[in-house]
N, C-alpha and C positions, 0 to 999 in steps of 0.2 A: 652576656648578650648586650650589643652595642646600640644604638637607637641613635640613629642621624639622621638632619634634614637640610637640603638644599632651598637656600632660601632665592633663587632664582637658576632656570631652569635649563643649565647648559647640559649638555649630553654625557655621562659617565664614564669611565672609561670601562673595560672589561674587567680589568684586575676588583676596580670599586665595584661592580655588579655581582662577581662572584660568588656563590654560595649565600646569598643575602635570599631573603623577603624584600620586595619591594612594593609601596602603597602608591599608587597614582593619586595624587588631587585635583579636582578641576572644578570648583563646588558652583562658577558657574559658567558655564552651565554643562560641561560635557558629561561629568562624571555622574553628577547628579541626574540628569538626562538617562544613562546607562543602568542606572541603578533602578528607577522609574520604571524602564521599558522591561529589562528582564522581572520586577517584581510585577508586572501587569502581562505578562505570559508570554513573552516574543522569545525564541527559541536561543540565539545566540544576537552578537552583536557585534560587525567585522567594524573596526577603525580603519580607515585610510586617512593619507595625508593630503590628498586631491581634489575636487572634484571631478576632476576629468577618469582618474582610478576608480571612483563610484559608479561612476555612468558604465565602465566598461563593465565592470564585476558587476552588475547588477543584471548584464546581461546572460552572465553562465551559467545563472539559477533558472529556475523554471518559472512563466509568467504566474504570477498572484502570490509567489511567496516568500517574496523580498521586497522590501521598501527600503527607500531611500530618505535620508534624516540629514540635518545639520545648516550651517550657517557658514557665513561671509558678513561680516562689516554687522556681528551680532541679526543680520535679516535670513531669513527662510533665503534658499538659492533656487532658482527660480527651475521649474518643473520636476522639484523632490517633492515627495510624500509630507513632508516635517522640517520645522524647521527646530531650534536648538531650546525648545523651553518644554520643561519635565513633562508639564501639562499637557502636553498635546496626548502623549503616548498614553491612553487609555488601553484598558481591558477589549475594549470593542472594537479597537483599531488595530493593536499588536497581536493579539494572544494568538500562537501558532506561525507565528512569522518573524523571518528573519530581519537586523537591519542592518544596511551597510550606511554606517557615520566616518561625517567629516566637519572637521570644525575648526576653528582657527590656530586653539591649543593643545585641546585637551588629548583627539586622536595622534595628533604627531608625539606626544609624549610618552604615549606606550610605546611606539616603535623606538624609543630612543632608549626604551629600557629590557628591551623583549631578551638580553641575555640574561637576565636576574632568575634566578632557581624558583622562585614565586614571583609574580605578578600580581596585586590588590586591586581592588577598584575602589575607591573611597572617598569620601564625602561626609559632611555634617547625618545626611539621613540613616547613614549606618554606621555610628562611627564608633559605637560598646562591639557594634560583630568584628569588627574591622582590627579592633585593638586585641580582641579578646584572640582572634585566629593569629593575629602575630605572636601572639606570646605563643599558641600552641605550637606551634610550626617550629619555635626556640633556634631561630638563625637570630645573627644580626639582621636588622632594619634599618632600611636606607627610601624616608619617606621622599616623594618627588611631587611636590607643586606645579602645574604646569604652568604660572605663570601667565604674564600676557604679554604677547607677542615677544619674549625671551627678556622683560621682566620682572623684577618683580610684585607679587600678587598679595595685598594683603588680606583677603578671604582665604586664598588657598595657604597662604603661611598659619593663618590664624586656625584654621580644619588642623593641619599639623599637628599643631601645639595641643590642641584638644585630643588627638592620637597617643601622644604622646605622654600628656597628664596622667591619661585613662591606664597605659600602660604603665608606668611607673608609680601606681598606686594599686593597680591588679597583682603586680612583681613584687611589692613591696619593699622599691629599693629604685634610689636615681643613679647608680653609682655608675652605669653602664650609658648615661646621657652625656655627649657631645657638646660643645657650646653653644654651637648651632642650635640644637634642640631644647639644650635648657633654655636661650633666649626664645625661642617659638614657645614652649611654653609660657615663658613669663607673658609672653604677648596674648596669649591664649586668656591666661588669667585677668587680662584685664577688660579682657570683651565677653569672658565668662555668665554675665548676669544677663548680657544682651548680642548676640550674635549677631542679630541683625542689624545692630549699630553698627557692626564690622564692613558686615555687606555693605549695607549706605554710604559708607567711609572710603568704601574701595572706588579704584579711577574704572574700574570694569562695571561697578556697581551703578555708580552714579553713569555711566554711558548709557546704561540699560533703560537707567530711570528715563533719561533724555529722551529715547525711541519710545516711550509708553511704555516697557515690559518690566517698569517695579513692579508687577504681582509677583514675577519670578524671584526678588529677593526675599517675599516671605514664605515661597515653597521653597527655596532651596538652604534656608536658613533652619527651618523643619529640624529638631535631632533624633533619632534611635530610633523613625518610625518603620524600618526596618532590621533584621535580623540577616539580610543578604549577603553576600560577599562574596562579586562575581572574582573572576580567575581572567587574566589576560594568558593565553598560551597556545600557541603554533597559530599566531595573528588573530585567534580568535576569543572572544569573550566569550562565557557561559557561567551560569549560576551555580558557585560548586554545591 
């Protein structure tokens, strides 16, 4: 078993997708966001790359039970439901409803990987289910950062390396680690004591803080308070 990570976020080709497991990251905010909403009861969760594709698909559901989620320029887009912070997605907002998300990275980065045999969702909040279902599943692994705006992300490098820690000490053995992934790990290791020094540190992080929405770096910095680990597949997300 091989365990690799792209440390900025260009599009795979098919041969690399092949027969793999693939982990999306996007820790802020989409993945973590995805991860929120299905564990607070929303049914599924459609990614677009648009918003103008959200508006239309929003219409081929039935009124009341589909909402609309995500962001531009890190702000709520003006006449959705939500905008990109975990927080919002409560139990008393989602449960039983679908969402159609759009966001600057994180949605466009599944589609960039939707030929991969697995599809992951992942994040600091799930990241022991996240590790532990890759190993079950026993393909190679090909984790994907999604980066920002096509570069690279040091929160989603650093979710990685934490991936990939976890796995190579679940396996009992690095011998199947990439350079790539050994360097995400060592990166990993050294924001180990404090993740959300990572957050802070990141140019995504510090934007966030800029707008007022550092609360989100310490929900999204959160680890293992789930067990989730939704499933990208036929463009749609669901909690397997």
């Amino acid at each position: 078993m091989h365990i690799d990570i792209q440390w900025v976020p260009f599009p795979p080709s098919l041969e690399i997708l092949s027969k793999k497991t693939v982990v999306v990251i996007d820790v802020l905010r989409a993945t973590s966001v995805i991860i929120e909403a299905l564990s607070q009861g929303a049914i599924e969760v459609i990614p677009v790359t648009t918003v103008e594709e959200a508006a239309r698909l929003v219409k081929t559901f039935p009124r009341g039970s589909t909402l609309l989620g995500g962001e531009r320029g890190s702000r709520k887009i003006q006449g959705f439901d939500f905008g990109n912070s975990p927080k919002e997605y409560t139990a008393e907002r989602v449960n039983g409803k679908r969402l159609i998300l759009t966001t600057t990275n994180g949605t466009k980065a599944f589609h960039s990987v939707a030929a991969a045999e697995d599809v992951l969702v992942g994040s600091l909040l799930n990241g022991t289910a996240v590790a532990e279902r890759s190993l079950q599943l026993d393909r190679d692994v090909l984790i994907f950062p999604s980066g920002d705006e096509g570069a690279f992300s040091l929160e989603d490098v650093v979710c990685g390396g934490m991936l990939i820690d976890l796995m190579a000490k679940k396996s009992h053995t690095s011998n199947g680690l990439t350079d790539a992934s050994s360097s995400a790990r060592i990166l990993y290791q050294r924001f180990e004591g404090s993740l959300l020094e990572a957050l802070r540190l990141s140019g995504h992080g510090k934007d966030l803080d800029a707008l007022g929405l550092g609360e989100d770096l310490f929900y999204c910095a959160r680890t293992d308070v789930t067990d989730l680990v939704p499933t990208f597949r036929e463009n749609v997300i669901r909690a397997s």
